[in-house]
BAKOLVEX-745887 format. One line per 10 residues: number of its first residue (from 1); their letters; for each residue x, y, z of N, C-alpha, C. Coordinates in steps of 0.1 Angstrom, whole numbers, m for minus. Atoms other than C-alpha are relative to their C-alpha. Example, Ala and Ser with C-alpha at 12.3 -4.5 7.8 and 13.67 -1.06 7.14 Angstrom:
<atoms>
1> AS> 9/m12/0/123/m45/78/9/12/0 | m9/m11/0/137/m11/71/m8/11/8
</atoms>
This chain:
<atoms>
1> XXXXXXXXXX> 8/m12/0/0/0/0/9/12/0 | m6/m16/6/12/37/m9/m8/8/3 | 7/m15/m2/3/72/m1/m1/5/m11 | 3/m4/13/m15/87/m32/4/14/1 | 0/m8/6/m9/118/m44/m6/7/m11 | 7/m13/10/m24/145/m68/11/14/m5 | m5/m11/5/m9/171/m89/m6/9/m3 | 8/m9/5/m31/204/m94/7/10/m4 | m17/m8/3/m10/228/m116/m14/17/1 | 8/m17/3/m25/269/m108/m3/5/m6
11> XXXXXXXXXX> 2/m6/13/m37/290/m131/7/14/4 | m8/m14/0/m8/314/m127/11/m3/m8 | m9/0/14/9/309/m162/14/12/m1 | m7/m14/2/43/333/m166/11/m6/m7 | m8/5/3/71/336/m181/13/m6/6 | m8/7/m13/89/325/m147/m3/m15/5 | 9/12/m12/62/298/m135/1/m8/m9 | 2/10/7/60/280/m171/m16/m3/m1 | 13/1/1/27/266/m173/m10/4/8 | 5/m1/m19/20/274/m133/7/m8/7
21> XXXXXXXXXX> m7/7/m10/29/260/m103/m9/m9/4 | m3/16/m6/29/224/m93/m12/0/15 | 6/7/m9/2/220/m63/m3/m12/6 | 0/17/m5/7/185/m42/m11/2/12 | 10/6/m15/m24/170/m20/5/m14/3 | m7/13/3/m10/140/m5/m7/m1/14 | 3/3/m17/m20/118/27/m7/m9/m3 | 14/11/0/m49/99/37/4/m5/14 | 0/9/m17/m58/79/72/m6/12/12 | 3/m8/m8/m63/96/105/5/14/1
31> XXXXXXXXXX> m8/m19/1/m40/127/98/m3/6/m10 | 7/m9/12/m59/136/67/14/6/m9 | m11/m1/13/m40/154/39/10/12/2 | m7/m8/m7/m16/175/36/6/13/m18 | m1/m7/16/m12/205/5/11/7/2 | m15/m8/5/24/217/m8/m3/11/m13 | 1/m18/9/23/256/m23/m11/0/m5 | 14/m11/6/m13/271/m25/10/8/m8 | m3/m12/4/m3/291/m49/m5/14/m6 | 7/m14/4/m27/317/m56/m12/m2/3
41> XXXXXXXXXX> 13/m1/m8/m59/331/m38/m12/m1/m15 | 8/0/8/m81/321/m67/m16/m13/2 | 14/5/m4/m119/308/m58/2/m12/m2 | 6/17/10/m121/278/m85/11/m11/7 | m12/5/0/m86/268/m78/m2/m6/15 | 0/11/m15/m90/266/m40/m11/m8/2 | 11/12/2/m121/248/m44/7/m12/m3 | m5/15/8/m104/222/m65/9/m8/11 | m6/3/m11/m78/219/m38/m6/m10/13 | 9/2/m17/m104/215/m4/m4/m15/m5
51> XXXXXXXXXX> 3/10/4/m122/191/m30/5/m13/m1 | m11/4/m1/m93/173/m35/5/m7/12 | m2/5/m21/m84/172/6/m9/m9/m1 | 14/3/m10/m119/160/14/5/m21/m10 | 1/11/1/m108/125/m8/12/m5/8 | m10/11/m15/m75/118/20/m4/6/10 | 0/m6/m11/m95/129/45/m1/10/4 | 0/m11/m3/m95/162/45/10/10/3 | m14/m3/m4/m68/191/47/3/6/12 | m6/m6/m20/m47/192/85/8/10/m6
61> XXXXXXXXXX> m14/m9/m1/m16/212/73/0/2/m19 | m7/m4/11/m1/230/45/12/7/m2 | m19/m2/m7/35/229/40/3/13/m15 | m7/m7/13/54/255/15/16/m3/2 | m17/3/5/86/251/m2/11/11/5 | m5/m15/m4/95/289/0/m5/10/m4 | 11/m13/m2/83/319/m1/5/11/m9 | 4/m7/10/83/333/m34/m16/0/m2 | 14/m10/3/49/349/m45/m7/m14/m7 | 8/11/4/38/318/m67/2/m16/2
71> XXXXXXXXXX> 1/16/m10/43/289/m39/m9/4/8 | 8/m2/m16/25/307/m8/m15/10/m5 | 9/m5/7/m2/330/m32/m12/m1/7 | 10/6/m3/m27/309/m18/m4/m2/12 | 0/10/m17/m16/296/17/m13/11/8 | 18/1/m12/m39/320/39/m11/6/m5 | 19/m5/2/m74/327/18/6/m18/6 | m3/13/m7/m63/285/24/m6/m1/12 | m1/0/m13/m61/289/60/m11/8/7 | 13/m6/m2/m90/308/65/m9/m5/m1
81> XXXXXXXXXX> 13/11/0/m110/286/49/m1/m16/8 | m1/12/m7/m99/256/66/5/m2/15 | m7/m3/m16/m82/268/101/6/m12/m1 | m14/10/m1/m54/247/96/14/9/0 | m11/m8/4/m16/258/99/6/m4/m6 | m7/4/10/8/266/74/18/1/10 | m14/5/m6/43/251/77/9/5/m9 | m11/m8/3/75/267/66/14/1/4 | m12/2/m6/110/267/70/2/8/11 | 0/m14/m9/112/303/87/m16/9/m3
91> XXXXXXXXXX> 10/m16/0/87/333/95/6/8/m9 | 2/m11/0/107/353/84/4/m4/m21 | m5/1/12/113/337/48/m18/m5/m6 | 13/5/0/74/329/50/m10/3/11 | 6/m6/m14/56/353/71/m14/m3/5 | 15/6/m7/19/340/69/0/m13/6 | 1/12/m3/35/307/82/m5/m4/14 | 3/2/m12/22/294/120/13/m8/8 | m8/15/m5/44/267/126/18/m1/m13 | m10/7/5/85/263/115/5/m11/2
101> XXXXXXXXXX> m4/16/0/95/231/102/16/m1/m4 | m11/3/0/128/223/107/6/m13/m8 | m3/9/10/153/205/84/m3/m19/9 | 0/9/m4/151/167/90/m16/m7/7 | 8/4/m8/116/174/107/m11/m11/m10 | 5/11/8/90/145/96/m14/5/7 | 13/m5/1/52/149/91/m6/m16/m4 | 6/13/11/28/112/84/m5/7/m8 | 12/m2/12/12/114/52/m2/m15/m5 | m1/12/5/m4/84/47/0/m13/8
111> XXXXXXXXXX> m4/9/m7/9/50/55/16/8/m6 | m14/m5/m1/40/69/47/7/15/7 | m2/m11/m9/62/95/64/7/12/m12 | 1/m10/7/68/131/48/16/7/9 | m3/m2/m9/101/143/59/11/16/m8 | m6/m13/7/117/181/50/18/m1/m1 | m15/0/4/148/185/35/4/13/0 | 1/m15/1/164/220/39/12/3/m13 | m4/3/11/177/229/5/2/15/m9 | m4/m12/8/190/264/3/5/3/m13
121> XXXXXXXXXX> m12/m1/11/204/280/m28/m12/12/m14 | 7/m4/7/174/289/m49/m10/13/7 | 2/m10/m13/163/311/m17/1/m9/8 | m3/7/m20/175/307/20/m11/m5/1 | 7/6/m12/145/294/32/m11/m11/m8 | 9/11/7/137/263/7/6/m11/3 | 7/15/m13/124/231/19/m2/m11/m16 | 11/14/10/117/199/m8/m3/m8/13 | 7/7/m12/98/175/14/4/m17/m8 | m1/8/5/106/138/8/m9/m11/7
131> XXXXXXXXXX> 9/12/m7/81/111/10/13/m13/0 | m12/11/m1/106/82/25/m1/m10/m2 | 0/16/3/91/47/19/m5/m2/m18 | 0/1/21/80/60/m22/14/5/m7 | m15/m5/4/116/76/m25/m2/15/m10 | 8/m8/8/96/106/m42/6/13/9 | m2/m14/m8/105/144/m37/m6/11/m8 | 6/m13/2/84/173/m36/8/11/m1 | m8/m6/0/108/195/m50/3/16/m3 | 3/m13/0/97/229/m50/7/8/m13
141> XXXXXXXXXX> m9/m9/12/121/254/m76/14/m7/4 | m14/9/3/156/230/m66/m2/m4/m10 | m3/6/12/145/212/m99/m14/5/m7 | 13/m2/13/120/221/m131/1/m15/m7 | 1/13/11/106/196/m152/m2/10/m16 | m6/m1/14/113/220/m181/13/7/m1 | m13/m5/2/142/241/m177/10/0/14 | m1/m3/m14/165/250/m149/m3/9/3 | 7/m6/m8/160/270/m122/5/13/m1 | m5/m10/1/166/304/m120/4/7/16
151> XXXXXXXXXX> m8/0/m14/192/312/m91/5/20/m1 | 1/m16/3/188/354/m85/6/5/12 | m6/m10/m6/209/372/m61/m7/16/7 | m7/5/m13/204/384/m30/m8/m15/9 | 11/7/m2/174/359/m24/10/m16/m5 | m6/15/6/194/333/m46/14/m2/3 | m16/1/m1/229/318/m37/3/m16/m6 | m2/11/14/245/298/m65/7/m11/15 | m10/8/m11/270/282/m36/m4/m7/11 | 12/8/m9/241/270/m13/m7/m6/m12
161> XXXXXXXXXX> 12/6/11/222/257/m46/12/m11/m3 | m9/10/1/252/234/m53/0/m5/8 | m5/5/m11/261/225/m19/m18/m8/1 | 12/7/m1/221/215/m19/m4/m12/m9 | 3/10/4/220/194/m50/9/m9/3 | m9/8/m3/249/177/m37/m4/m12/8 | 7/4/m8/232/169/m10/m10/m14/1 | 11/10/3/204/152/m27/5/m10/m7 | m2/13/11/222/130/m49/5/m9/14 | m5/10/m6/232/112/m14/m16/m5/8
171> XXXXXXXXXX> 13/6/m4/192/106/m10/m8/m11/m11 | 6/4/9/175/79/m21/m13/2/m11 | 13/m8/3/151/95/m45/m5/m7/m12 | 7/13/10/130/72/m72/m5/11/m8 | 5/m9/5/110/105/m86/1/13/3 | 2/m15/m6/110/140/m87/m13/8/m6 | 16/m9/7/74/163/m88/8/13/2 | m3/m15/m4/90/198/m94/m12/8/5 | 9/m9/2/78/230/m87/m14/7/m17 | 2/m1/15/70/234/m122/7/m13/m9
181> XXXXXXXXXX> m4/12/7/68/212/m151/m4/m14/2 | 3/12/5/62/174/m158/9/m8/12 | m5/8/m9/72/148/m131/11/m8/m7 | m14/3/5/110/138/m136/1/m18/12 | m1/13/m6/112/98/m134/15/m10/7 | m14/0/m2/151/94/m134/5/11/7 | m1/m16/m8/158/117/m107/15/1/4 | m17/m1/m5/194/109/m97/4/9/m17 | m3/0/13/203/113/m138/m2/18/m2 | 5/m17/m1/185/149/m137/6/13/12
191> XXXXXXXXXX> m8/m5/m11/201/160/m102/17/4/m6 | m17/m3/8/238/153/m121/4/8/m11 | m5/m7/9/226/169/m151/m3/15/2 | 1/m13/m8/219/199/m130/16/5/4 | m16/m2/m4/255/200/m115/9/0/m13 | m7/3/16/266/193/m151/0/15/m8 | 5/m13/9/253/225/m164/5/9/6 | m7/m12/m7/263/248/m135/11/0/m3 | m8/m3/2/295/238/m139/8/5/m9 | 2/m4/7/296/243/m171/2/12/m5
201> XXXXXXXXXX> 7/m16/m1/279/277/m171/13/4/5 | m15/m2/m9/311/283/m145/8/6/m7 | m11/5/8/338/275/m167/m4/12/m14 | 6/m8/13/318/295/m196/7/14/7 | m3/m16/m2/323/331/m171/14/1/1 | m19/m1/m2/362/316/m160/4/5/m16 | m12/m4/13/371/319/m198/m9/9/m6 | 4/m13/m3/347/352/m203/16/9/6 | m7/m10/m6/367/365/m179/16/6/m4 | m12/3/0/401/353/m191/1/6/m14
211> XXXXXXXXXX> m2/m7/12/393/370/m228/m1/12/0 | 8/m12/m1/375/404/m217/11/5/10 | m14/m7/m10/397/431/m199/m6/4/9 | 5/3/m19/394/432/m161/m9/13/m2 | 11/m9/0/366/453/m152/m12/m3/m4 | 10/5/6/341/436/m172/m10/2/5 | 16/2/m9/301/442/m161/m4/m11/m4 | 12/8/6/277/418/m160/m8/1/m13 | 5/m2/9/258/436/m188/10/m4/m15 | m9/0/12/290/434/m213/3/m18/4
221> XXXXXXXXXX> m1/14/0/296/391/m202/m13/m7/m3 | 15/11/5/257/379/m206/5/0/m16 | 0/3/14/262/381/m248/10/m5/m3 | m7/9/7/292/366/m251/m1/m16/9 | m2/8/m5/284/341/m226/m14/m9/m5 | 13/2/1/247/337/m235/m3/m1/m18 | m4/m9/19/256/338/m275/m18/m12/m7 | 14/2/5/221/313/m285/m12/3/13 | 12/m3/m11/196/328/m259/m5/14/m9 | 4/m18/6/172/360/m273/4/10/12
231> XXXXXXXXXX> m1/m9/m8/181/387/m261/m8/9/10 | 12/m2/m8/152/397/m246/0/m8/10 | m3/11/m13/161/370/m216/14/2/5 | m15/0/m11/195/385/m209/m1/7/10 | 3/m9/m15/180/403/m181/m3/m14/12 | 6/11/m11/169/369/m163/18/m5/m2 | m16/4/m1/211/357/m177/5/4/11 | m12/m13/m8/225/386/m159/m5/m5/14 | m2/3/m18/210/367/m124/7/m11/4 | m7/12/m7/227/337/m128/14/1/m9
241> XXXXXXXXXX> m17/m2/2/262/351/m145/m3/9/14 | m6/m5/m14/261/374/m109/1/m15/10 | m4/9/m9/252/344/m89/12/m8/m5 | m14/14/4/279/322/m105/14/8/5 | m12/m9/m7/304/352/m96/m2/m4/11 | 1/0/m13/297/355/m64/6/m13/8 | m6/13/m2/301/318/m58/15/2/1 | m12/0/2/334/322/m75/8/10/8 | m9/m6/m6/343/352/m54/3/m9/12 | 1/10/m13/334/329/m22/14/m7/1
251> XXXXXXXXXX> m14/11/0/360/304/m35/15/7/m5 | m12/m11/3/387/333/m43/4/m3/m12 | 1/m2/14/383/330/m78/2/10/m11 | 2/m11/4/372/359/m90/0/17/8 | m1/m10/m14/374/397/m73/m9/7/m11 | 7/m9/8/350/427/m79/17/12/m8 | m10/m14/4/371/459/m100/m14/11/1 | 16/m9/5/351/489/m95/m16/m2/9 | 14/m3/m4/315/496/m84/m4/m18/m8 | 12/10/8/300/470/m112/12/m10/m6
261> XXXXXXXXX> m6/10/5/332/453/m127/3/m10/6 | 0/13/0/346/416/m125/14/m2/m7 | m11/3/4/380/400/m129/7/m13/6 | m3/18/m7/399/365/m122/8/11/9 | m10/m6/m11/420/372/m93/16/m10/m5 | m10/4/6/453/372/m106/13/m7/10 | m7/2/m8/479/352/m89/16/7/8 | m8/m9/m9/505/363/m61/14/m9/m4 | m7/6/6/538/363/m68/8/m6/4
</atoms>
């Protein structure tokens, strides 16, 4: 026997969200259900939701990932309608939350147990939740089922978002339900080709940096680093060539020049 699941995707379409965001109702038994990112105060939508609860029982809790605008959208018209509390890593990274759930902490859903994983990087205060006897993870914005993720500075830290998928490749994980996008069946395979790309991406700003003369801005490295992307999306580039710096300043890689410039750090003699 298995804890079922449901997917209800929001009707908040962008060009950030992809189709919408990912809604999980999961549970059943005497602890009733349990919903991952309301994400938006919309009538039909939380209907569909409650509807939804009322077949495991009905909803006790509602957990969020983190607390960007189209995961928590929803949580308190939610909570209003159902006087239930919402769970969260921090208050203060999720301020309509009641109750913070700490990494490691464990929730039943089910005949199975629900247990949070803390998984900074994409913002300080994100949570995937892993159901542990389906090997399944509720993976909030750490992974897309169409593109990757977008890691944005000060909220985003490339060097916590590594050190997180790192993390997860030492979990047993059988599936991944992103935040967005299509449920990822090969999840170890997707996690590596995540690390595969950042580094990548990396290595793209190290030899940027190593052809362009110190000083360099962000705005002058997105086109030669970004050379098949439209240009009209080098404004979303320019957040994950800063976070990739920053990383690299971390590891004494790179140093700022200037207010806005960028440069390898040259070695001592």
């Amino acid at each position: 026997m298995q804890t079922a699941y449901t997917i209800i995707l929001a009707p908040n379409p962008s060009l950030m969200t992809g189709p919408g965001t990912n809604t999980i109702v999961l549970g059943g038994g005497n602890e009733g259900a349990i919903v991952i990112d309301p994400a938006v105060d919309d009538d039909a939508y939380l209907d569909t939701l409650i509807m939804e609860g009322e077949k495991y029982g009905a909803i006790r809790r509602i957990l969020i990932t983190h607390g960007h605008p189209d995961h928590i959208g929803g949580a308190a018209a939610l909570r209003e309608r159902l006087h239930v509390p919402i769970y969260a890593y921090s208050l203060k990274g999720v301020p309509v939350a009641d109750v913070e759930m700490a990494d490691g902490e464990t929730l039943p859903a089910g005949v199975d147990t629900l247990r949070a994983i803390h998984t900074p990087g994409h913002r300080f205060d994100h949570h995937s939740y892993y159901l542990e006897q389906q090997h399944i993870l509720f993976a909030g914005d750490m992974i897309s089922g169409i593109t990757t993720n977008v890691i944005a500075p000060p909220d985003g830290d490339m060097f916590d978002y590594m050190n997180s998928l790192q993390r997860l490749q030492e979990v047993d994980i059988a599936e991944i339900v992103p935040g967005h996008g299509p449920t990822i069946p090969n999840a170890q395979a997707k996690i590596a080709e995540y690390i595969a790309h950042r580094l990548l991406r990396e290595q793209q700003i190290l030899q940027t940096l190593e052809t362009l003369p110190r000083g360099v801005t962000i705005p002058e490295m997105v086109p030669a680093i970004y050379t098949d992307v439209d240009p009209k999306l080098h404004a979303i580039a320019a957040w994950s060539v800063e976070a990739n710096l920053l990383k690299l300043e971390k590891e004494g890689l790179v140093e700022r020049i200037g207010e806005h410039g960028w440069a390898l750090v040259e070695p001592t003699a």
